[in-house]
N, C-alpha and C positions, 0 to 999 in steps of 0.2 A: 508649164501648167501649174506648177508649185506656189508658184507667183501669184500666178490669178488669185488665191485662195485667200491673199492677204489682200487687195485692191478693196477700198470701202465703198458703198453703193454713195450715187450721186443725192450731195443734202442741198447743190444752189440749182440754179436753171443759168447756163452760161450764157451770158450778156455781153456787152461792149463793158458797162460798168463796173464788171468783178474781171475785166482780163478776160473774157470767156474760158472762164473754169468753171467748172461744176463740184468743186472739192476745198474745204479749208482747214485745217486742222492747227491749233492754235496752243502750244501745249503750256505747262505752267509747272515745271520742275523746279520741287525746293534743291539747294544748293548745302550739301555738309561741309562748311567753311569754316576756318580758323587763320586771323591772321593776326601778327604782330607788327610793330612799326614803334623805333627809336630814334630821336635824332638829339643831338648835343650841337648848341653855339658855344663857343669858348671863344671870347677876347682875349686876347695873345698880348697884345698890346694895344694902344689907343690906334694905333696904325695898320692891325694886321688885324682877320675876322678868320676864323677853323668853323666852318659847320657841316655835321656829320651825321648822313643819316643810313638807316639800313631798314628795311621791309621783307618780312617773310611769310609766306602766305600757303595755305593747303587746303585744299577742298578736292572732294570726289563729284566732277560734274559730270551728269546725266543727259545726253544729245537723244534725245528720240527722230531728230530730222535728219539733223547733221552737224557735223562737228564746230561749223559757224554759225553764220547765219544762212536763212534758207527763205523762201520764197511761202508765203503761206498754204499757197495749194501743193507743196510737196507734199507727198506720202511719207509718213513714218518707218521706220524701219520695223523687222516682222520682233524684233528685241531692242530693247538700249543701248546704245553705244557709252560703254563708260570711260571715263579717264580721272586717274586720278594726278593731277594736277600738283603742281612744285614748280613755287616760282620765289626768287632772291634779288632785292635789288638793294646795291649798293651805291652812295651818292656822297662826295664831298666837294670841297669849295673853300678854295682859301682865296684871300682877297690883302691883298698889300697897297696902302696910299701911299705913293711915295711925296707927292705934292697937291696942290689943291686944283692940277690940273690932267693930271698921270696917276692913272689908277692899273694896277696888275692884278689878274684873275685867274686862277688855274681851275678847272673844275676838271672833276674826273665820274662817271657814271659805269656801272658793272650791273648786268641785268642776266639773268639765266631766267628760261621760265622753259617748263616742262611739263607736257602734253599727250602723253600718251594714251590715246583712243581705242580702245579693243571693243568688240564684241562680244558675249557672254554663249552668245548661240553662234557654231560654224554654219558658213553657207549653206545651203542650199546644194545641192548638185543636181548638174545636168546628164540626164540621161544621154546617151548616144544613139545619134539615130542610125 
C-alpha cells in the first residue's frame, strides 16, 4: 500500500499507438560533468608513429527511472537514484613501416569506468502479514 501512494494518475488514454500505456514520463536531468582529454603524436622517426592519448571524466548523474535506459511509460522512482561517476581511459598506438608493403601495429587500450548508483531514500518496508 506504500507504493500506491507514488503511482501517477492516468494523463494518455491507452491505444494501440502509444503501446497501450496510459503513462509517460519524460525526464530532462542536467548532468554535473567535468571532463579532461590529452593526446600526444610524436614521430620517432620517418618510419615509426607513438600516439598517445588519456581521457578523464566525472560527473554526478542523476537516474530518476533507471540506471540506463528505460522505456518511457516506466514510473520514476519515489527519490533519485544518484551515482557519481569515474571514468579513465587510456589509449596508445605505435605503428612501425618496415617496407612499402609490411606495416606493424601495436595498440594497447585501458578503460575503467565507475558507476556507483545508490539511493538517497532507504526502501520502503513491507509490513508482515
Amino acid at each position: 500500500m506504500a507504493y500506491s501512494s507514488t503511482i501517477p494518475t492516468q494523463i494518455f488514454l491507452p491505444s494501440a499507438s502509444n503501446g497501450y500505456n496510459n503513462y509517460q514520463y519524460t525526464p530532462s536531468e542536467p548532468q554535473n560533468r567535468w571532463e579532461a582529454t590529452g593526446k600526444v603524436d610524436y614521430a620517432i622517426s620517418d618510419n615509426s608513429k607513438l600516439s598517445v592519448s588519456y581521457t578523464r571524466q566525472i560527473e554526478t548523474d542523476v537516474h530518476p527511472i533507471g540506471v540506463w535506459w528505460t522505456p518511457p511509460w516506466t514510473l520514476p522512482y519515489p527519490s533519485n537514484v544518484q551515482a557519481p561517476t569515474t571514468s579513465q581511459d587510456f589509449m596508445s598506438n605505435f605503428t612501425h613501416v618496415f617496407s612499402p608493403t609490411t606495416t606493424n601495429e601495436f595498440v594497447f587500450t585501458y578503460a575503467r569506468y565507475i558507476n556507483p548508483a545508490t539511493s538517497p531514500m532507504p526502501p520502503l518496508s513491507v509490513a508482515k502479514r
